[in-house]
C-alpha positions in Angstrom: 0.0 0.0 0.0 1.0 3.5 -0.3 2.3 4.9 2.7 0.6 8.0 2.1 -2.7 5.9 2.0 -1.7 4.1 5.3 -1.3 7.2 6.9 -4.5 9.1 5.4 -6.6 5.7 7.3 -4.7 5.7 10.4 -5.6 9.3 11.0 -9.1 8.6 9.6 -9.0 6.3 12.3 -7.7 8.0 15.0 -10.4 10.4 14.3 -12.9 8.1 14.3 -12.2 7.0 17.8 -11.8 9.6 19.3 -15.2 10.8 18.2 -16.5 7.6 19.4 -15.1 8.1 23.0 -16.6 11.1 23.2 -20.0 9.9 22.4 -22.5 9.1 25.4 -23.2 5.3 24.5 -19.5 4.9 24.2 -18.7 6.3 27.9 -21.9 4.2 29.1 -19.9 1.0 27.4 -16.7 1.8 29.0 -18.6 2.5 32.5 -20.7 -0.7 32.3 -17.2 -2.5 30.9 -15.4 -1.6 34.3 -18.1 -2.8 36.6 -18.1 -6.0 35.0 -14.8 -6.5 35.5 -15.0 -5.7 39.0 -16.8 -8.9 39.1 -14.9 -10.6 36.8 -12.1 -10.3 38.7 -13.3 -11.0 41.9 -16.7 -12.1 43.1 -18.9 -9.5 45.4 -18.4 -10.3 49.2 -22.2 -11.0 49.4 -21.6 -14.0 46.7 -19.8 -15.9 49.1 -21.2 -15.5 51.5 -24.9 -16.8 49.5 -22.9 -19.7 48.3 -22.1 -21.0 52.1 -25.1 -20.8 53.2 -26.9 -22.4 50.1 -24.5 -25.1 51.1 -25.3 -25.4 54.7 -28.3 -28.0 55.5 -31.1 -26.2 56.5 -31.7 -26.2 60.6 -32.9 -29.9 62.0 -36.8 -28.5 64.1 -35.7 -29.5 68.1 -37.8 -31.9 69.3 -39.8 -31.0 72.6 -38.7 -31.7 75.5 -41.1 -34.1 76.9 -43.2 -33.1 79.8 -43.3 -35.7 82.4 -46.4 -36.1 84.2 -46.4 -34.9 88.4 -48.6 -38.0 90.2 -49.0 -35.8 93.6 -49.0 -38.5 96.7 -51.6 -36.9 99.2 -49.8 -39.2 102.1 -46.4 -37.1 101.5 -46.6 -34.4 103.0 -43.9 -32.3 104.4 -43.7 -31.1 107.6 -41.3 -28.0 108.3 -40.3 -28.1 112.0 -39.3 -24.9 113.3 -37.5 -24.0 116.4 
């Protein structure tokens, strides 16, 4: 190719982006890019933390303690003897 050719694209290029960068939807992109790779890089500390407990078993329901029945003997009674 001609170099003067080469040269005349690059610029058109160079043009080209920059106009892009400058553009709204372009800074949205780049925005949205960098968030993503927040993630991408290292999951959010609420992601382990969903994964451990989806993990766990879910809590065993206590059984009752049983109640054991009083039979009151009417021939037992205590005395107190006071002095």
């Amino acid at each position: 190719m001609d170099a003067n050719l080469v040269a005349s694209l690059q610029e058109e290029e160079r043009l080209i982006l920059d106009e892009l960068r400058r553009s709204m939807s372009y800074r949205r992109l780049e925005e949205i890019r960098g968030v993503l790779s927040l993630y991408g890089q290292q999951p959010p500390v609420g992601a382990a933390l969903d994964a451990m407990l989806a993990r766990q078993e879910p809590p065993r329901p206590r059984r009752a303690t049983p109640v054991l029945p009083v039979i009151a003997l009417g021939t037992e009674t205590r005395i107190a003897d006071v002095a």
